[in-house]
C-alpha positions, 0 to 999 in steps of 0.5 A: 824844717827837720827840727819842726818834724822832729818835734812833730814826732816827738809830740806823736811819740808823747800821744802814742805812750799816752794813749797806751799807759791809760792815765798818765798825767802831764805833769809827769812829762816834765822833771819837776814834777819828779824833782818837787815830789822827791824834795818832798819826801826829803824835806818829810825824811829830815824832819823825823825824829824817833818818839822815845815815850812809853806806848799806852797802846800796842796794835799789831797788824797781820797780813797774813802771807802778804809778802812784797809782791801782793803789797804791790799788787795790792797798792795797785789794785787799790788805785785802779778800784778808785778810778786811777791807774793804781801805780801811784797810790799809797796803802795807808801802811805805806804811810808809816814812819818806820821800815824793817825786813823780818826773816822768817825761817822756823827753827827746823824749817826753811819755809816756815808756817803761820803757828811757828812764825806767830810764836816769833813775832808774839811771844819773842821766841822763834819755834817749830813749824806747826807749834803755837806758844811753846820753845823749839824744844817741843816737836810737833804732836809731841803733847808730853813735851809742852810742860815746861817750855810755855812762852808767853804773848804780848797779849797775855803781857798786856793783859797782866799789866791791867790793859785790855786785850782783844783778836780781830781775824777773817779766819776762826779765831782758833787759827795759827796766827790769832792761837799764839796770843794765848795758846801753848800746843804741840799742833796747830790744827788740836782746834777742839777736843775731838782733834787731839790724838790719844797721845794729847788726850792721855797726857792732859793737853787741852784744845786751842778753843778751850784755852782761847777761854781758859788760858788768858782773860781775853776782851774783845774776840772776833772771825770766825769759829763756832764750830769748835766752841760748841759740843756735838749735839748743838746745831749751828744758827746759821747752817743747821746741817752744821753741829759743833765738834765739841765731844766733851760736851762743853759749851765754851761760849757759855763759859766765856760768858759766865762771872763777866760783867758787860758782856756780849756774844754775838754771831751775825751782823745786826747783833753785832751792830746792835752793840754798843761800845760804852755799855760794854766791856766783854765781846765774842763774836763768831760769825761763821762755823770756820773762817769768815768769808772772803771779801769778795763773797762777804754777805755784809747783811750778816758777816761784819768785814774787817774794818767794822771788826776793827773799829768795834774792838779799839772802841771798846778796849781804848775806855781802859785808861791803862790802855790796850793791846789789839791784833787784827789779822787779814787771815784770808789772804794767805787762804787765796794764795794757796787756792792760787786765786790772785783776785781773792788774796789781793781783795783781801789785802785791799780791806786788810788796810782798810782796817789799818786805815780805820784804826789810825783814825780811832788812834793817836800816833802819839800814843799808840804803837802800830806795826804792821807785818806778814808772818811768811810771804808766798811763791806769788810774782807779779812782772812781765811787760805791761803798760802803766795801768795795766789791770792787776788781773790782766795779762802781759803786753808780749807774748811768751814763746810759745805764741800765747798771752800770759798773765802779769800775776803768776804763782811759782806753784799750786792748784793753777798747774794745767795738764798738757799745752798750755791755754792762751790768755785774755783779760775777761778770763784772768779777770773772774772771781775764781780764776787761778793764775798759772803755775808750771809746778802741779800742787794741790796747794800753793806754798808759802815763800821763804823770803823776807817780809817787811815790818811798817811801824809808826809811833812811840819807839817805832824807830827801833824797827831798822834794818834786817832783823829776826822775826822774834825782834817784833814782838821785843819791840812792842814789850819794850815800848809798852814798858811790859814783861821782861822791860817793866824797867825800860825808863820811858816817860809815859806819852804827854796826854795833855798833849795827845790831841788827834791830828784832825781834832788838832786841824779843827781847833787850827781852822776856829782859832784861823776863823776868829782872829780874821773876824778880829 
């Protein structure tokens, strides 16, 4: 009798915590289903080995400020936007081969910025806070000091090897992270002429728009930026209380535009679409005066998201036989966590990876090296006591001592500061577009972390990514496996064309060949 009721209870035990966790399924009661899921990755691990070819192609993925908690975060809130409780889905980076940590101080400061740790991972050489393409012998605002310590990109590498090149961003394509592919400046905000200081103006150094279209011939350019582009007297078409910010009286599209063959601008979503791949070869497009919108806001009857950007560049730049080079940034989720707005940051990511996923079905593993990774974290922790399947927006199932309800997603400091007691918490608050999660620090901005990020890599020589390495050691990789500047002897065999089938092409041909021996 005392071992029915125990059993009884245990049942009642088993109903309690599956009515709480929302949607856990059976099997994860039992063993083997943890037992059969961990052999499985076991039998995957053992049967990894590196790809020692040259990558035709190099794609770098930048979350920019996704640390480790908003990949969480982000995985999670993928699965709950299909229906799931989200702990268990997967992000299609989570997919890749390879795992590295990258560290991300700049040269003079601990917590670095997004133009000093752009100059790491794509040119090879750590840098200045707020210095874009230039060695760490260049003080920030100091123009004088960018003659003679210039580093140059992966991109401009690419380039001069006959690839095709292109940036894809949510953010102007004049930003930190997209600017280090081609500019060399003593500061990350010089976007046009009218932001140079005398210093700059007396000494020659030229804006970022203006070496964005002079410095390296760039293929495919994409997010947003027109502002800076166009000179003071030429309204933008979509904002016409907006005007350029051009003083020189410049029109730096046109000039883009001058002595190209197959070349296209465009600054909404049908001219955008109306493009097609095959007839051409150059493509601008800047869809709004400064950064594109957030996800969440995103108008897609005339801004493109990501994941169409990215598709739109790989197919115009994979008709190079030489192959190409593409980065493709999430830029606005660093915007979100600085407002403090958990919501936006984690949107952000959620397509950020869709275009990851896009990408590797345009791609070939066996041909192409991705690598996807942050340039810092944020002060953004995602924990307190919480059920499986708790809301990413939601709030703690305990309440803290002073009696009230907290949200799981919190920042360290910023914008979410609340003068005087702090409020009580609930769900249908934490949860709208704009709601700013709490902070016990006041700032008007959030700040960026300190820690490590991870870098996620597949494909030719994506193995030499292990362990913890400088952030400088990305870009090194990336020039290795392509064979480019300082490694045109790297000795690696070009990857076997012949055999570069794509995977789902490859279980097509599998299935007909299936189909026609059992007609046999």
């Amino acid at each position: 009798m005392a071992r029915k009721l125990r059993h009884i209870f245990t049942g009642l035990l088993i109903l309690i915590s599956v009515h709480w966790t929302v949607s856990v399924s059976e099997e994860e009661l039992h063993a083997s289903y943890w037992n059969n899921k961990a052999r499985q990755a076991l039998h995957t691990a053992l049967n990894v080995q590196p790809d020692v070819h040259q990558a035709k192609n190099l794609i770098l993925f930048l979350g920019d400020g996704m640390g480790m908690p908003t990949v969480t975060a982000a995985r999670i809130l993928k699965g709950q936007l299909a229906g799931q409780s989200g702990e268990e889905t997967s992000l299609v980076m989570d997919t890749f081969t390879h795992l590295a940590l990258s560290k991300t101080y700049n040269v003079d400061q601990q917590m670095p910025d997004s133009a000093g740790t752009a100059t790491a991972y794509l040119c090879g050489v750590k840098a200045n806070y707020g210095t874009l393409g230039v060695t760490a012998s260049t003080p920030r605002y100091n123009c004088s000091a960018t003659y003679g310590n210039e580093v140059t990109s992966i991109l401009h590498r690419a380039k001069k090897a006959g690839k095709s090149v292109g940036i894809v961003t949510t953010t102007r394509v004049q930003h930190a992270s997209p600017g280090a592919n081609y500019a060399h400046i003593a500061n990350r905000g010089w976007y046009a002429d009218s932001y140079l200081t005398t210093e700059a103006i007396q000494n020659g150094c030229r804006d970022i728009a203006y070496q964005l279209v002079h410095n390296t011939e760039i293929n495919v350019i994409l997010g947003g930026g027109r502002q800076y582009m166009f000179p003071v007297n030429i309204k933008d078409p979509e904002y016409p209380s907006y005007t350029g910010d051009r003083e020189d009286g410049q029109n730096l599209v046109a000039e883009w535009l001058k002595n190209k063959q197959k070349a296209k601008y465009v600054w909404n979503k049908a001219e955008f679409d109306a493009v097609n791949p095959k007839n051409t070869d150059f493509l601008m497009g800047l869809f709004e005066p400064k950064d594109c919108h957030y996800e969440l806001e995103r108008d897609s009857s005339m801004d493109p998201s990501l994941a169409e950007m990215t598709e739109k560049a790989i197919k115009i730049l994979s008709k190079n036989p030489k192959g190409f080079y593409l980065f493709v940034e999430g830029g606005r989720i660093d915007h979100g966590h600085h407002g403090g707005r958990a919501k936006r940051a984690l949107y952000e990511t959620v397509e950020f990876d869709k275009a990851i996923g896009r990408a590797a079905e345009l791609t070939s593993e066996l041909d192409t090296l991705s690598v996807v990774t942050a340039d810092h974290s944020h002060v953004f922790a995602f924990g307190g006591s919480s059920a499986r399947g708790n809301s990413v927006f939601g709030v703690s199932s305990s309440v803290a001592e002073d009696n009230k309800h907290f949200t799981t997603a919190v920042y360290g400091n910023g914008p979410g500061w609340r003068n005087g007691t702090r409020p009580d918490m609930n769900e249908s608050i934490s949860s709208a577009d704009d709601y700013r999660q709490q902070a016990p620090v006041p700032l008007d901005s959030e700040t960026h972390g300190i820690e490590d990020v991870a870098i996620f890599a597949k494909g030719p020589m994506s193995h030499l990514f292990h362990g913890v390495q400088e952030q400088n050691y990305i870009a090194h990789v990336m020039a290795y496996a392509a064979c480019l500047e300082p490694y045109e002897d790297c000795k690696l065999p070009e990857p076997d064309h012949a055999g570069s089938i794509h995977p789902s092409l490859l279980l097509l041909l599998m299935g007909l060949l299936l189909h026609y021996f059992c007609s046999l």
